[in-house]
N, C-alpha and C positions, 0 to 999 in steps of 0.2 A: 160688776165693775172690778172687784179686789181678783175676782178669777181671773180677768184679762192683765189689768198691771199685774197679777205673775208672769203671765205669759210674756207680757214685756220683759221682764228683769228673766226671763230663762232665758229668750231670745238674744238677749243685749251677750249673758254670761255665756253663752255657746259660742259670740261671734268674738268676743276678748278671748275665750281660749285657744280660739284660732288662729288670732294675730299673733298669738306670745306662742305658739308652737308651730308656726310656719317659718321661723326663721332658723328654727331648729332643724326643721324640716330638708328645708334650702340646704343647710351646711351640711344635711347627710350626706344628699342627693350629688352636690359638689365634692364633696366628699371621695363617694363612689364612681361617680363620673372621672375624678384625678386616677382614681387606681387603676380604672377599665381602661384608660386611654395610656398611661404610665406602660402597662403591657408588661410588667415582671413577671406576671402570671403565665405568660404564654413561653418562657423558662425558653427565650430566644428561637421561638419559630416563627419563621418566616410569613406562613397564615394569614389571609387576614379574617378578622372575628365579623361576622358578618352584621352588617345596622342592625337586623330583628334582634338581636337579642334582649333578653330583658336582663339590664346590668344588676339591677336592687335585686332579683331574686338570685340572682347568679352569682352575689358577690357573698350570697346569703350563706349558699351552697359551699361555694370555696371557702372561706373561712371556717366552718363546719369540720371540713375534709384538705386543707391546705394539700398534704403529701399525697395523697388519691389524684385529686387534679394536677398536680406537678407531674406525676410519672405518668398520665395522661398524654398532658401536651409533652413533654420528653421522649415520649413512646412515639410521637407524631414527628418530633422532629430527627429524629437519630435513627428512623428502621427505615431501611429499604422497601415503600410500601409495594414498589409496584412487583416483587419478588414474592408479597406475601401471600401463600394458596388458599384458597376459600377457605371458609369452616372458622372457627372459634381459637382463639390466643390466647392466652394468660400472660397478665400484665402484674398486675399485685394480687394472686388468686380470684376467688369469686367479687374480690370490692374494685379489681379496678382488669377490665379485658376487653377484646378488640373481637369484633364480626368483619369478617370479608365475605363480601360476595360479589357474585359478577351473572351478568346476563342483561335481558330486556328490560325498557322501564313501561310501564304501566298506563291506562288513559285515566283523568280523574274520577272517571263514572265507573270505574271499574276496584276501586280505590274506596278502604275506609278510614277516619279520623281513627287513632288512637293515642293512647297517656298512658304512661307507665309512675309507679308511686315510688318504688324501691327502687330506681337506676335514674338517673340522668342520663342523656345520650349528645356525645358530638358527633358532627355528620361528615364525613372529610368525602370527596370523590377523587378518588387515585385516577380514574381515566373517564374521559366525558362529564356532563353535566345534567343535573335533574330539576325537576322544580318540586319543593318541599312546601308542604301546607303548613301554616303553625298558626293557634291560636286559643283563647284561653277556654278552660274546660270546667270555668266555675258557671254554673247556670247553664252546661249544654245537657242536651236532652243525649240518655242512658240509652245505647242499640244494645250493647253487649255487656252487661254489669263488669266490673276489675275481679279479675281472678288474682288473689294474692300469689298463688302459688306459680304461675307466668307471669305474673306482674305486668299484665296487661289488660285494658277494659276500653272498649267504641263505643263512639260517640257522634253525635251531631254537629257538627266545632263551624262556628261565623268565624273564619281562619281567612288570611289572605296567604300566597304562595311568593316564595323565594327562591333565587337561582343559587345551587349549591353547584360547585366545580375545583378546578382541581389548585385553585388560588386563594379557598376563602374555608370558611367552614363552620358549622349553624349549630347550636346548641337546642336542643329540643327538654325542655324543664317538666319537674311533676307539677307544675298552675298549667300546663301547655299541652292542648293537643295538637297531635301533628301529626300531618300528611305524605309522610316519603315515596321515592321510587317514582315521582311520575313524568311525563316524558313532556320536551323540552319543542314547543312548536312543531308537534306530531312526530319527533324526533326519539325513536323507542331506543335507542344504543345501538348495541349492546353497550355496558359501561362497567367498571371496577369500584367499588365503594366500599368502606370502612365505618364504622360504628365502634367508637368510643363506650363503653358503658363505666360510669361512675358511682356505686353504689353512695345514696343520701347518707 
């Protein structure tokens, strides 16, 4: 009998913690939602930041690295992308640089999930459009363990797919796996795209 009224009074004092830290909770969330939607971050690019993104982890990220991500989205809004030739750029050395590439996109059976732990990546499309896998990589089942030293590791990822083009552009997080490059209503490209990399 005394075991169970514990169990009450644990029950009771878990769900009062709850009450009295969900409004805290609300104000963050409100909080973060004013800032992502506010848009100072995007440092007057025209963009738009696409629904998927996860704003509480992303705003986790920015604040961490405010000037990493400013010369990011600056880099996006101020360079001539469609000028830019394949290969590798540097933006603020190794913490803040730009991948172009160009070519075919992919079918998703031929395609694997992956996450990266040391970079964040923005996904811009200079020409054409793809559809991007993203989805969280806590609890997905391990194909290809994370190589630190690539900074990358596959996975099994329960992701849904999003249109990335040449209007919007997709944040792929280290909680996130995700699925680039794959082609749009059996529509393989050729297409021009850009990668962001934002070291955490």
């Amino acid at each position: 009998m005394k075991r169970r009224w514990n169990q009450h009074k644990m029950t009771l004092l878990i769900l009062l913690c709850a009450l009295c830290l969900s409004p805290a909770i609300l104000a963050q969330d409100n909080a973060t939602l004013q800032w992502f939607n506010g848009k100072k971050w995007l440092q007057g690019l025209a963009l738009q930041p696409d629904p998927s993104i996860d704003k509480v982890a992303f705003k986790k990220l920015y604040d961490a690295h405010p000037d990493r991500w400013n010369k990011a989205f600056a880099y996006l809004k101020n360079t001539d992308l469609a000028s830019l030739k394949p290969g590798k750029h540097l933006i603020m050395g190794e913490d803040v640089f730009a991948t172009v590439t160009e070519g075919p996109l992919r079918s998703e059976a031929s395609a694997k999930w992956e996450n990266h732990h040391a970079y964040s990546d923005i996904h811009h499309m200079i020409t054409g459009k793809e559809n991007m896998g993203l989805g969280p990589v806590a609890g997905a089942a391990v194909v290809t363990p994370y190589d630190a030293q690539k900074d990358i590791g596959f996975y099994k990822v329960n992701g849904k797919f999003y249109e990335v083009n040449t209007g919007n552009f997709l944040l792929a997080l280290p909680s996130q796996g995700h699925m680039p490059g794959i082609e749009v209503n059996g529509d393989k490209g050729p297409v021009k795209k850009i990668v962001i990399k934002i070291r955490n």
